[in-house]
KOLPAZA-15757 format. One record per residue: x, y negated, z of N, C-alpha, C, O in turn. Coordinates in steps of 0.02 Angstrom, whole numbers, padded with zeros to 5 digits, always signed. Atoms other than C-alpha are relative to their C-alpha. Layout:
<atoms>
XYZXYZXYZXYZ/...
</atoms>
This chain:
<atoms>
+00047+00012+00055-05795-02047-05786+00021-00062-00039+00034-00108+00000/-00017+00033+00066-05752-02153-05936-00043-00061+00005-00101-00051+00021/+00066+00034-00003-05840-02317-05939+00004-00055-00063+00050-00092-00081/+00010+00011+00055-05905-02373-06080+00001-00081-00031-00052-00111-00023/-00003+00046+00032-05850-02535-06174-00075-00028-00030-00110+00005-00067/+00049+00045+00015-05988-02673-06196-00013+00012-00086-00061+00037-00115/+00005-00007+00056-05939-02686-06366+00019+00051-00057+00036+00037-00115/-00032-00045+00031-05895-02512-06417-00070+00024-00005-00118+00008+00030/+00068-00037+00006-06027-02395-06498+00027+00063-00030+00067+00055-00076/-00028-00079-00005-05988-02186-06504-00043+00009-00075-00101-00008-00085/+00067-00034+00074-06059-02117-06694-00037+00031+00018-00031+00075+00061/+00062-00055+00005-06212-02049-06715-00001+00058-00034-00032+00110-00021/-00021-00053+00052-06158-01950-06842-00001+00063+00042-00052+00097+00045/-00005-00064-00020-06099-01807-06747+00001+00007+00080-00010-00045+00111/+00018-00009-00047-06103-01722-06576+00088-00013+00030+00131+00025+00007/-00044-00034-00039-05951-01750-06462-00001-00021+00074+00007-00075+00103/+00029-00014-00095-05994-01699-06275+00074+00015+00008+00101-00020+00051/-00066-00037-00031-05821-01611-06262+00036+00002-00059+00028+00024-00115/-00071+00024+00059-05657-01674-06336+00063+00022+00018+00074+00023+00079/-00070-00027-00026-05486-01610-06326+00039-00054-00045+00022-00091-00090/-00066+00030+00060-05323-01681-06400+00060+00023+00028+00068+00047+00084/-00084-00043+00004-05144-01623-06412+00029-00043-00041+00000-00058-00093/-00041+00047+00042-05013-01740-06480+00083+00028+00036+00107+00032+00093/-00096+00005-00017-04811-01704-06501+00017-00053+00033+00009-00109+00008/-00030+00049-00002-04731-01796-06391+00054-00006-00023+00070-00065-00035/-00091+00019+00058-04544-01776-06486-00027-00043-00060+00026-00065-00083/+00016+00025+00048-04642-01872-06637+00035-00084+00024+00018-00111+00076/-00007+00046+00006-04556-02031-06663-00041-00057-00009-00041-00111+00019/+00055+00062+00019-04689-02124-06737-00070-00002+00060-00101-00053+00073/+00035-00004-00028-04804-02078-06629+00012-00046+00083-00032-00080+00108/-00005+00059-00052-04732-02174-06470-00017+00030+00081-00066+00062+00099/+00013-00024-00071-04705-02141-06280-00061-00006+00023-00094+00042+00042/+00067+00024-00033-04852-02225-06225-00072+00031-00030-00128+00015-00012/+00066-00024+00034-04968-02111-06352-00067+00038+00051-00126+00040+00033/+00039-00048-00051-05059-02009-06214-00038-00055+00035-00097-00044+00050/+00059+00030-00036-05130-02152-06127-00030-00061-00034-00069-00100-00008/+00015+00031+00012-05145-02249-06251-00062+00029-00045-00113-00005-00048/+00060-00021-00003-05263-02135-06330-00067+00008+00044-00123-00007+00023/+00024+00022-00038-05336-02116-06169-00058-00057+00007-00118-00058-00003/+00037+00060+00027-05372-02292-06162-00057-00019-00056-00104-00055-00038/+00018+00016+00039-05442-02305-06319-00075+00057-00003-00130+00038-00024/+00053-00046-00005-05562-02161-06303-00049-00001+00045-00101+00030+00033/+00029+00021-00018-05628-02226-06165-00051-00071+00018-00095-00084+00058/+00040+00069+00042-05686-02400-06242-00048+00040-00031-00084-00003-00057/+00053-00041+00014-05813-02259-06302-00033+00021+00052-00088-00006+00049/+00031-00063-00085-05876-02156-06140+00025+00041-00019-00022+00080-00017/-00029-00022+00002-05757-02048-06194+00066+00021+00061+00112-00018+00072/-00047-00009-00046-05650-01964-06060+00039+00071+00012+00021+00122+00040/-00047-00052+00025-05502-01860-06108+00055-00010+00032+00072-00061+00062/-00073+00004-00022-05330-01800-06064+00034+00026-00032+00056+00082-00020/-00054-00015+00051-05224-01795-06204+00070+00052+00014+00109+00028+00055/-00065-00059-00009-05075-01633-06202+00040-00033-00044+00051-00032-00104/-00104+00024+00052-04912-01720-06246+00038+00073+00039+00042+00102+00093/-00045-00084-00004-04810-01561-06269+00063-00003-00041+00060-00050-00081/-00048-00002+00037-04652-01535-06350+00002+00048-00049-00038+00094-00043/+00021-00031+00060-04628-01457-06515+00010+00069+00002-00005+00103-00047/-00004-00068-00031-04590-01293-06433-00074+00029+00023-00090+00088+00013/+00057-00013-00036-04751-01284-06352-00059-00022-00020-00106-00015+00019/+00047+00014+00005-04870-01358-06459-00060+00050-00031-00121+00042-00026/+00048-00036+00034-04940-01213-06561-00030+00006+00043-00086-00018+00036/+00051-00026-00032-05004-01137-06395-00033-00047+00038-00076-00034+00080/+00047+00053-00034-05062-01296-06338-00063-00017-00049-00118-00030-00025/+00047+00008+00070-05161-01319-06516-00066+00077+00043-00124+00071+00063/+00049-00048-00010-05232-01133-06465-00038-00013+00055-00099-00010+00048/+00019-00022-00053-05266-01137-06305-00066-00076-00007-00121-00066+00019/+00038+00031-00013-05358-01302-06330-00066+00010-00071-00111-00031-00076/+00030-00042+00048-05447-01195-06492-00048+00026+00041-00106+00028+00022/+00036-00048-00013-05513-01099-06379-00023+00010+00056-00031+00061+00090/+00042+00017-00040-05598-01207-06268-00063-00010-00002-00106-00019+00041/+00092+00012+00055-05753-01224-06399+00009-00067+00012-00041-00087+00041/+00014+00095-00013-05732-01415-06379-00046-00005-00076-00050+00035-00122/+00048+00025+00056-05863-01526-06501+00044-00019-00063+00024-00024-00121/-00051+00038+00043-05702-01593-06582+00077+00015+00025+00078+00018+00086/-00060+00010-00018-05511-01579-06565+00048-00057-00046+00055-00058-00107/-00053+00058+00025-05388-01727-06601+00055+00025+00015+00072+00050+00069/-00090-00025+00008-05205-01684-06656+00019-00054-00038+00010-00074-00095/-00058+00051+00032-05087-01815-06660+00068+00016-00010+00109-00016+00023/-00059-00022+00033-04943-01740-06736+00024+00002-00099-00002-00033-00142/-00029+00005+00069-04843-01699-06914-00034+00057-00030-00068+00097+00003/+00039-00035+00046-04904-01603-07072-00027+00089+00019-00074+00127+00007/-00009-00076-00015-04849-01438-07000-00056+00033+00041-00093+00078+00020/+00037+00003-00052-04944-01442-06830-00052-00010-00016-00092+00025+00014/+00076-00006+00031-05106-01500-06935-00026+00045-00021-00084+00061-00011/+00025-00056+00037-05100-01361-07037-00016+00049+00026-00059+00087+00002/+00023-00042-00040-05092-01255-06891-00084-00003+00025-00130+00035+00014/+00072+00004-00012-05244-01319-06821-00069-00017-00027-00125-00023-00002/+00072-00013+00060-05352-01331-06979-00014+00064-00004-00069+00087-00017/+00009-00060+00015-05305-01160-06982-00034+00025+00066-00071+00070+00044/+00000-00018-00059-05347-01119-06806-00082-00017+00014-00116+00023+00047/+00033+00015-00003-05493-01221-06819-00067+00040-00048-00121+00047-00018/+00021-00017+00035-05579-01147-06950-00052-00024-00033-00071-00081-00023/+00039+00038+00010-05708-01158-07048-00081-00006+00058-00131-00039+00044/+00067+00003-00040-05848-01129-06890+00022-00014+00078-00010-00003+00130/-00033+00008-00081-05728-01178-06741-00021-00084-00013-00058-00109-00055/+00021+00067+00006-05729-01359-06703+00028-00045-00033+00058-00024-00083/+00033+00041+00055-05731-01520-06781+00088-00009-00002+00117+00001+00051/-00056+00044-00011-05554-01590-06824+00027-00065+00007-00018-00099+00030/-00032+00102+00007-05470-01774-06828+00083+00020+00008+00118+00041+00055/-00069+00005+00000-05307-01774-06880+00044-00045-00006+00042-00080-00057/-00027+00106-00021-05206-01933-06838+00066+00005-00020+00105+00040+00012/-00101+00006+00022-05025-01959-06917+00049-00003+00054+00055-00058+00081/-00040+00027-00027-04893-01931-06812+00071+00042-00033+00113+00073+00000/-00074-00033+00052-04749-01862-06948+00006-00048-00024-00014-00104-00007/-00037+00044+00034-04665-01931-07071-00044-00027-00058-00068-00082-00072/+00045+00010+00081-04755-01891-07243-00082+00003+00020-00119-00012-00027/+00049+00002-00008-04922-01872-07152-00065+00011-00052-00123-00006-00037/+00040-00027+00031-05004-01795-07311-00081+00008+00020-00130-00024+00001/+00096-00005-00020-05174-01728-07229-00025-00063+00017-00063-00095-00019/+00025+00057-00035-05200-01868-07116-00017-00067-00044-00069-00098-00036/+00001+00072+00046-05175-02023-07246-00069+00044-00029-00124+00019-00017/+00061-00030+00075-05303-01900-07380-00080+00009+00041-00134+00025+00016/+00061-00009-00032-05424-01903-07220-00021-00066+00019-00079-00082+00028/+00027+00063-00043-05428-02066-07152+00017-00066-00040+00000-00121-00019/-00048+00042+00042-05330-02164-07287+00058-00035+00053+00057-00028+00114/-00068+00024-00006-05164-02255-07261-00011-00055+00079+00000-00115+00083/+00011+00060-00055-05209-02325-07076+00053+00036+00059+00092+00082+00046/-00080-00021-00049-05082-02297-06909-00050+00055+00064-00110+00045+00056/+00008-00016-00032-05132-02196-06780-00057-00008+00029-00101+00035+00026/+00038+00026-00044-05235-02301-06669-00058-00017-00023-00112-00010+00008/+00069+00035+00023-05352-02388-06791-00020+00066-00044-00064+00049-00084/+00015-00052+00010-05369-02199-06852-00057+00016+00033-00112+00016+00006/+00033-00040-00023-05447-02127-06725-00056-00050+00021-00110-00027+00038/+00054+00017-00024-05541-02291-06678-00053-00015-00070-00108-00038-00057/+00045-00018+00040-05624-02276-06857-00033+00062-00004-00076+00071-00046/+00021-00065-00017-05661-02109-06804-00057+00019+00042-00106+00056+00031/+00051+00026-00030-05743-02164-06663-00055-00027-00007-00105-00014+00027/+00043+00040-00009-05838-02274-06707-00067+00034-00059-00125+00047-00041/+00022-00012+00075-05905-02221-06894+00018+00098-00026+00005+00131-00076/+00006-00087+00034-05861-02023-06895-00044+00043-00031-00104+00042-00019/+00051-00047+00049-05938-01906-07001+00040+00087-00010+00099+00103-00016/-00054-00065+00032-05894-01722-07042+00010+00024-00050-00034+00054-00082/+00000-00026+00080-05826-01679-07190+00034+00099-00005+00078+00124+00029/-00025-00049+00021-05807-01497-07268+00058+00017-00057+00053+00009-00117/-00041+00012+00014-05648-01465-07298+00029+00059-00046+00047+00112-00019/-00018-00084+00026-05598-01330-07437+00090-00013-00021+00120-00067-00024/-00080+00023-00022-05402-01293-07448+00040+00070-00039-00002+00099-00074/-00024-00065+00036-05296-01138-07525+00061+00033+00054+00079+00015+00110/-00054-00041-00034-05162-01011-07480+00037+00008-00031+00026+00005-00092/-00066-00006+00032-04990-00981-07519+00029+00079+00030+00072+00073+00074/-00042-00051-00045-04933-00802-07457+00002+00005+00075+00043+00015+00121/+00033-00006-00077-05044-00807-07317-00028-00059+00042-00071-00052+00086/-00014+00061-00016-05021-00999-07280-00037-00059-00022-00027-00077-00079/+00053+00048+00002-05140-01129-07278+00020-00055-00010+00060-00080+00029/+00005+00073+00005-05156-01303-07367-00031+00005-00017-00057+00055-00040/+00037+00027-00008-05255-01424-07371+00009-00083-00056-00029-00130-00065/+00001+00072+00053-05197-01566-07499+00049+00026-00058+00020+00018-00112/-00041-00024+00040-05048-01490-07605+00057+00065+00020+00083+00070+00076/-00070-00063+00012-04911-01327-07638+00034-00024-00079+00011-00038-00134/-00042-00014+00061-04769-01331-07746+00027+00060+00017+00043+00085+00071/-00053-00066+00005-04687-01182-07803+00043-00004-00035+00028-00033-00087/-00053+00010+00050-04520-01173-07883+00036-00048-00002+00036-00085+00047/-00055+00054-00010-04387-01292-07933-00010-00081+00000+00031-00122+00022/+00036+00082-00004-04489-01467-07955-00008-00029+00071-00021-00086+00091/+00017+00026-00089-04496-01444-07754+00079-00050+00006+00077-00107+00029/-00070+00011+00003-04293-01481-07770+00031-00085-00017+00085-00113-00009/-00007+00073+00021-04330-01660-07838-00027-00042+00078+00000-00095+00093/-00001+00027-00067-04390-01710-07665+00024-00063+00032+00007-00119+00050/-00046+00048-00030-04248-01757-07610+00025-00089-00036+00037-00147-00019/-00034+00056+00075-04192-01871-07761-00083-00066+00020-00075-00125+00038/+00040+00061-00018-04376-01968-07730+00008-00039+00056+00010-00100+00051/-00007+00035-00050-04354-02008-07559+00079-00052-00008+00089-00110+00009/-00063+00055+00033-04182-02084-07622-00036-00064-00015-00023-00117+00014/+00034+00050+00039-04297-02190-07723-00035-00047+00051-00036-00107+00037/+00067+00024-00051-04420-02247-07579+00034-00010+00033+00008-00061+00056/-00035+00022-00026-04296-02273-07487+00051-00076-00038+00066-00129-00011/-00038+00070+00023-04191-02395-07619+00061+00008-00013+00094-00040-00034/-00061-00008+00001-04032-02301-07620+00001+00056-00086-00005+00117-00090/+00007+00005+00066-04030-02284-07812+00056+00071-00038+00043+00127-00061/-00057-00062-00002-03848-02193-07838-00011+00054+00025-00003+00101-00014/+00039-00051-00043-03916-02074-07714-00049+00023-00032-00039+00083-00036/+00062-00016+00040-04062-02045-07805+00021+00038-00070-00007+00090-00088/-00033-00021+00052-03963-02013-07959+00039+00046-00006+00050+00073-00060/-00043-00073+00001-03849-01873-07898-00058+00033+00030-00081+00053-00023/+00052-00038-00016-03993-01785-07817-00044+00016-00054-00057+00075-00061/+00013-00028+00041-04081-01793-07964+00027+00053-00043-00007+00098-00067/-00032-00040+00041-03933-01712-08063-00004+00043+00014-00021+00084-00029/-00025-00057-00022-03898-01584-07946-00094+00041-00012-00110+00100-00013/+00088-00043-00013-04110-01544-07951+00001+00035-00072-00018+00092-00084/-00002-00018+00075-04086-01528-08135+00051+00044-00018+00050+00068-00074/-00080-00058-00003-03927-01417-08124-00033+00049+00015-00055+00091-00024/+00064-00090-00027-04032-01281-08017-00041-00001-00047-00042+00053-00077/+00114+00001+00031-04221-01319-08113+00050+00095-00036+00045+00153-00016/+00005-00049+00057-04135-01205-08258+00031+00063+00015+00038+00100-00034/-00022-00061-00010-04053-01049-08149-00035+00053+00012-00010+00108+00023/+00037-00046-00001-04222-00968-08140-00057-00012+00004-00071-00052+00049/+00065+00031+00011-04413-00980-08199-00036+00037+00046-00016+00092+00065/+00058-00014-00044-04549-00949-08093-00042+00053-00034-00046+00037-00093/+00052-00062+00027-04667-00794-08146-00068-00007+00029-00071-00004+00090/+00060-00004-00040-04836-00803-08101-00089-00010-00046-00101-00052-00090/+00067-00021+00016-05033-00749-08142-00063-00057+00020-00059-00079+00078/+00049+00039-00025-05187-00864-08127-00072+00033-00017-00092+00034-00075/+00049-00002+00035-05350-00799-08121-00027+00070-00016-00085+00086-00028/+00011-00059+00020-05321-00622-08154+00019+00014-00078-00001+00063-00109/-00022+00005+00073-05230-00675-08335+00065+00032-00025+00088+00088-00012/-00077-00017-00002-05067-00668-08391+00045+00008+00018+00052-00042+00054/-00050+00040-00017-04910-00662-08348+00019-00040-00037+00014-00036-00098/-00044+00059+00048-04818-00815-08396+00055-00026+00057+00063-00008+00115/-00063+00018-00031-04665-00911-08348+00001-00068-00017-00007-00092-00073/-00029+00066+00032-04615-01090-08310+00019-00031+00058+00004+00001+00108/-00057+00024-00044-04512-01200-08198-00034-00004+00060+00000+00009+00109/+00033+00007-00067-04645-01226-08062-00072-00012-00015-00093-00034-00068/+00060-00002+00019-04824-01217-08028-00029-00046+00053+00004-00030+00103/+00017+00040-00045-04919-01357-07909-00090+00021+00003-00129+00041-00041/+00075-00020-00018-05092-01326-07832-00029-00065+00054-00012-00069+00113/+00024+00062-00007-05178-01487-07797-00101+00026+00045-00150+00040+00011/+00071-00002-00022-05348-01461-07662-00029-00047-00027+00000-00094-00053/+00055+00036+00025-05517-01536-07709+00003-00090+00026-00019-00145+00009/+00006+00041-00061-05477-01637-07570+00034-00078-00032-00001-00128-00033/-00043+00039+00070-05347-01754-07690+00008+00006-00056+00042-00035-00088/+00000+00025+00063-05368-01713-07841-00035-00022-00057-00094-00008-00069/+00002+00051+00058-05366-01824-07994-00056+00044-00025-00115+00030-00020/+00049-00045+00062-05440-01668-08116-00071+00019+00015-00117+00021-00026/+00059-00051-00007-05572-01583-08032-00090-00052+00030-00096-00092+00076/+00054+00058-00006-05753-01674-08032-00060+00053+00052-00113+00032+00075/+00032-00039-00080-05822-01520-07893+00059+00039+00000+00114+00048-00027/-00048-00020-00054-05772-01435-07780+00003+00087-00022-00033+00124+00011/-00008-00063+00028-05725-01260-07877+00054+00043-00015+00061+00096-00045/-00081-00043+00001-05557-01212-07863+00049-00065+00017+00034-00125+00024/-00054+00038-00008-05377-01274-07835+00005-00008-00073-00018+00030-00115/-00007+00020+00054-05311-01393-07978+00078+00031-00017+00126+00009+00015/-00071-00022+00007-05154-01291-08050+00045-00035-00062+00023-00030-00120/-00038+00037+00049-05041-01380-08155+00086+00034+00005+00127+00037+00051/-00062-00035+00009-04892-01285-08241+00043-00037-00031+00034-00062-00086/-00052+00049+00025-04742-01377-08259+00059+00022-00032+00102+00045+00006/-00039-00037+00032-04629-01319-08399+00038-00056-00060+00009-00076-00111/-00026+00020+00048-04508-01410-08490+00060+00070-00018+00081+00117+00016/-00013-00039+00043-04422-01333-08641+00093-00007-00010+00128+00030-00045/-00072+00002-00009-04234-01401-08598+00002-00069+00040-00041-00105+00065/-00026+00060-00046-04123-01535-08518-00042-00049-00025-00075-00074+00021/+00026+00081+00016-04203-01689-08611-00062+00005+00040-00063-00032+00089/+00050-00004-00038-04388-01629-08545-00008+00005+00073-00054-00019+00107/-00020+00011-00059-04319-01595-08391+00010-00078+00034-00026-00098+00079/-00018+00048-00017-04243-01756-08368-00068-00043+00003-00088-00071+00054/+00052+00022-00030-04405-01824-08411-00052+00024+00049-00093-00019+00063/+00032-00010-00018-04498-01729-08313+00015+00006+00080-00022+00032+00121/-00026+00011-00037-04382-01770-08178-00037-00069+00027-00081-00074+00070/+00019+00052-00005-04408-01938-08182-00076-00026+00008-00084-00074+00045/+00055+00002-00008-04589-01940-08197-00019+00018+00066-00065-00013+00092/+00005-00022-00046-04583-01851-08053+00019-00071+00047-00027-00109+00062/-00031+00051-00028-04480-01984-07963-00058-00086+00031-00070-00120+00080/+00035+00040+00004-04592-02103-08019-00096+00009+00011-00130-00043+00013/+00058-00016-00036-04774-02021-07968-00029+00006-00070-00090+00004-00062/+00040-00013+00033-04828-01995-08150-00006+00059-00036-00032+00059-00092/-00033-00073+00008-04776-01805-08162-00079+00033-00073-00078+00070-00122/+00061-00046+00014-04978-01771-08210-00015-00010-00070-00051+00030-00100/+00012+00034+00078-04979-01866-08387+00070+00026-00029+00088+00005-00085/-00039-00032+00064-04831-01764-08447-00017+00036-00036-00065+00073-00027/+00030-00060+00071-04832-01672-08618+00015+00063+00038-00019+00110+00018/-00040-00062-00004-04737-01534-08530-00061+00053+00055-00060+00114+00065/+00013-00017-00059-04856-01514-08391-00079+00011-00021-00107-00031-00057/+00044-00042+00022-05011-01407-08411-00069+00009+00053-00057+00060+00086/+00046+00005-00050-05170-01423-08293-00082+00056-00026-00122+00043-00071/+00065-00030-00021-05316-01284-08255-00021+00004+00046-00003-00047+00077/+00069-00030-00050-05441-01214-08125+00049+00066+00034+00067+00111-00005/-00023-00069-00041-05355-01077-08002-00041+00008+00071-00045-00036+00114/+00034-00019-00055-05462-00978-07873+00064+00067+00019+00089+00067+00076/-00072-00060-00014-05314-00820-07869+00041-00013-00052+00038-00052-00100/-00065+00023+00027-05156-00801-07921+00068+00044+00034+00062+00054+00094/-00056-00033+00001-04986-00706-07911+00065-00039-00020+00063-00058-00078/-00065+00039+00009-04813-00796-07915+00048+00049+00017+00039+00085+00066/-00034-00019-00026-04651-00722-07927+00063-00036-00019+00053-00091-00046/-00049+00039-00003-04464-00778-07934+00066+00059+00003+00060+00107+00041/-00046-00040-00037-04285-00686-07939+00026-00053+00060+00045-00111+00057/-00007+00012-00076-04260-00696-07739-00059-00045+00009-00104-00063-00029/+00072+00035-00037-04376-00788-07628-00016-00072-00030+00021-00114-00055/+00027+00078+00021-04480-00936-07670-00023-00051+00020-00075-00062+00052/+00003+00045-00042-04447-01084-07636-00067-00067+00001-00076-00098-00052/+00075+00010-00018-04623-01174-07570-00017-00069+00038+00026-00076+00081/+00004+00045-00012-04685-01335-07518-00073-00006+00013-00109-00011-00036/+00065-00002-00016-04856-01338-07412+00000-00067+00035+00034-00086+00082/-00003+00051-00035-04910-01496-07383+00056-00069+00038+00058-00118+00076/-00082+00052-00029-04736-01576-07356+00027+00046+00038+00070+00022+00075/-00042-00053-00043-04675-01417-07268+00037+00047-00034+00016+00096-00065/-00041-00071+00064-04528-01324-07356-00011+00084+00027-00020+00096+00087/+00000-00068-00029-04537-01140-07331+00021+00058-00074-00009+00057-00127/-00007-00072+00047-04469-00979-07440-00028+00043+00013-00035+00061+00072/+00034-00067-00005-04564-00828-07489+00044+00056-00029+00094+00064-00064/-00057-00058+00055-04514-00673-07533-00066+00042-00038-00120+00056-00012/+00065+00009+00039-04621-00624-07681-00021+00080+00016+00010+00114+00056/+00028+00051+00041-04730-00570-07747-00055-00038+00074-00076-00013+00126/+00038+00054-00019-04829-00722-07682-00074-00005+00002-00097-00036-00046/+00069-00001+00034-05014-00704-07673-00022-00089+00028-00003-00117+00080/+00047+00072+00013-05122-00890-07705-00066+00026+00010-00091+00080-00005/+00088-00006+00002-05301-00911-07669-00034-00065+00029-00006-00106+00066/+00035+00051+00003-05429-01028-07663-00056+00004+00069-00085+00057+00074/+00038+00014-00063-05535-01078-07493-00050-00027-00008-00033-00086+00000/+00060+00047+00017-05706-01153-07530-00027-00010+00072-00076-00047+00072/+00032+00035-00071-05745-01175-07323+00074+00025+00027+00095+00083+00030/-00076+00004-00051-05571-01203-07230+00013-00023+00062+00046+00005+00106/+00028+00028-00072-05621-01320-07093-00053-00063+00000-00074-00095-00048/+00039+00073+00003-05725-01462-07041+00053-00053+00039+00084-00047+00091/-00027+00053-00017-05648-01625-07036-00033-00042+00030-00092-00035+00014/+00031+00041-00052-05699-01773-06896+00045-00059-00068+00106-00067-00073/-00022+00064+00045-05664-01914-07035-00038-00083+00003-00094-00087+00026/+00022+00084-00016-05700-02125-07034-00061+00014-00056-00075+00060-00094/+00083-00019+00059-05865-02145-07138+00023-00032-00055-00016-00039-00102/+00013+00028+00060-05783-02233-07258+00067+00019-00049+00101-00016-00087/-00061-00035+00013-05650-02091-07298-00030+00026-00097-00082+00050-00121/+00025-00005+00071-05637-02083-07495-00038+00055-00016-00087+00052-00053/+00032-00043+00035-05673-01904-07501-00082+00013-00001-00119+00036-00045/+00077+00016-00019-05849-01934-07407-00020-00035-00062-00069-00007-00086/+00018+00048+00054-05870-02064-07556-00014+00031-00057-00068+00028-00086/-00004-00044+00076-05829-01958-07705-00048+00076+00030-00063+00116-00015/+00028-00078+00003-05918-01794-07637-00078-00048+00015-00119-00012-00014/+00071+00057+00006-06086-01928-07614-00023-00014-00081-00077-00013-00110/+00025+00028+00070-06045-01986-07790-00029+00075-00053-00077+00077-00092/+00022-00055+00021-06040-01796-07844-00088+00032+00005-00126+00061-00033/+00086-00051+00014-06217-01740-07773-00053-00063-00018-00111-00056-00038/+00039+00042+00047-06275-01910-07827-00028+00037-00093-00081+00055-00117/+00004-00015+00071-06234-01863-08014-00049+00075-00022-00093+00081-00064/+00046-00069-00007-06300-01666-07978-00067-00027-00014-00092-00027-00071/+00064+00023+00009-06466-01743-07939-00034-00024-00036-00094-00011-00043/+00015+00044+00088-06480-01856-08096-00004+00059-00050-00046+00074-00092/+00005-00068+00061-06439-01706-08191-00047+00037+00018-00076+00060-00031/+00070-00057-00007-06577-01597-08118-00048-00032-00019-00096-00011-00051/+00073+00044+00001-06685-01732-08119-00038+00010-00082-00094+00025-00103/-00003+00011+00087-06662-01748-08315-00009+00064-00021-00047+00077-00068/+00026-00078+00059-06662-01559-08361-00061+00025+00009-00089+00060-00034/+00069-00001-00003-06829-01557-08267-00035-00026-00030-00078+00006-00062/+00046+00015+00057-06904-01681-08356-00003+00002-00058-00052-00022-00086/-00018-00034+00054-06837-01614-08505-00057+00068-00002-00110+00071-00032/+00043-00060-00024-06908-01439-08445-00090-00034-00030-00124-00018-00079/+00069+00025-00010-07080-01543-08413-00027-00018-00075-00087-00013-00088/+00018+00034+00054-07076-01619-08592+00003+00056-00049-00033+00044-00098/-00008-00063+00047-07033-01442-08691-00073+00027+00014-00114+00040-00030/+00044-00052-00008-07161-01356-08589-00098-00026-00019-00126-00058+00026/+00054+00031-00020-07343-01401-08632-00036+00026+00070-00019+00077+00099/+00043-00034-00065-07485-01394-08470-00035+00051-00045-00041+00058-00106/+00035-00080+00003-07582-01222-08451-00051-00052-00022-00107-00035-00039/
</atoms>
């Protein structure tokens, strides 16, 4: 039995009687000592767990099998891939999640807990958790939860991490060569039940991060089409530089479905996970995907507060609007 730290206090927020966790142990960042050092740390709560360090061979069915124990909560300390599995796994009426960084690009995890390491993750988790509803889309069957690229803008990738890294030259032939491919073939694809149309790549941004969308009503699609090399180049670079969304070239709506196609398979980017399809591609939009175990003071908790704040003001006002049109009986 777990014994409970003087100065530790378990959230009220939510219920967890029964906890699981599963963490890669091949994860670099994540660290030999992760299993008991979670451990440890979980039991500065009354928390008393036994973390599955598994190897990356063996973690899906360690993800399931601990799916489909009904636990109150499951903790996965692993990379983007392995999350996605068990958001997916999790669902939206299985149990609670917490997803703790242990990859590289750690996409979900940073957009859940913000930019913190592991440890002081899960003990903001602990302490201050809350559950958030998590809505997320599909790619040709395939589940995210923060972003998809489709098409050749995935190809610049490489050329950024050049950048973030510092190796500049490097950055500069990667870009070329991204810009050499962009123009050997446009992307095809439907939003909506509309057109076809065509253009270099299409990005699908969840509620969960994005900039555009002020509820929670679809994925944010933004079509990225430049008209030759010069737009390219800028729209390279923008890229490079994180301000891709304020280009002229680049085109932003509302997508709940959707159809993509490509000559040969298409090349796909879920969450930081490359993958090719072979088309056509069906898209779709998730409005209940899973429940997240998040810190209470996780942005999206903030902004979806500020949202039914504003709702409420607005009802408030068309009522007494209502009240002031209508005279009494």
């Amino acid at each position: 039995m777990a014994e409970l730290h003087p100065d530790a206090r378990l959230t009220p927020h939510v219920r967890l009687g029964k906890v699981t966790a599963v963490l890669n142990a091949a994860s670099g960042s994540v660290g030999a000592d992760a299993a008991a050092r979670m451990k440890a740390i979980a039991a500065r709560y009354g928390l008393d767990i036994e973390p599955r360090a598994v190897q990356p061979a063996g973690i899906a069915d360690a993800v399931r099998a601990a799916v489909a124990e009904r636990p109150d909560a499951l903790f996965v300390l692993a990379g983007d891939g392995t999350l996605a599995l068990s958001a997916e796994l999790c669902g939206p009426d299985g149990p609670l999640l917490a997803a703790l960084p242990g990859g590289t690009m750690n996409m979900l995890p940073h957009a859940l807990n913000g930019r913190r390491a592991w440890p002081e993750a899960l003990t903001a988790i602990l302490e201050t958790g809350r559950e958030l509803e998590v809505s997320g889309g599909e790619v040709g069957g395939h589940g995210f939860y923060v972003a998809a690229i489709l098409g050749a803008p995935a190809l610049w990738a490489d050329a950024r991490e050049a950048v973030r890294k510092g190796k500049l030259k490097l950055a500069v032939l990667r870009a070329r060569r991204a810009l050499l491919r962009a123009f050997k073939g446009r992307l095809r694809f439907e939003l909506n039940g509309g057109e076809r149309r065509k253009a270099e790549a299409l990005t699908l941004m969840c509620p969960l991060v994005s900039q555009g969308l002020d509820e929670d009503v679809g994925l944010e699609a933004a079509t990225l089409d430049p008209k030759g090399a010069l737009d390219g180049f800028r729209l390279g670079f923008s890229t490079l530089t994180g301000g891709w969304r304020n280009d002229p070239s680049v085109k932003i709506e509302i997508c709940t479905s959707g159809t993509a196609w490509a000559h040969g398979r298409v090349p796909v980017i879920l969450d930081g996970e490359p993958r090719r399809m072979d088309p056509p591609v069906k898209l779709a939009y998730r409005r209940r995907a899973f429940r997240a175990l998040v810190p209470g003071d996780c942005e999206a908790l903030r902004a979806r507060s500020e949202v039914g704040e504003h709702a409420a003001r607005k009802a408030a006002r068309g009522a007494a609007a209502v009240g002031v049109e209508r005279p009494a009986a």
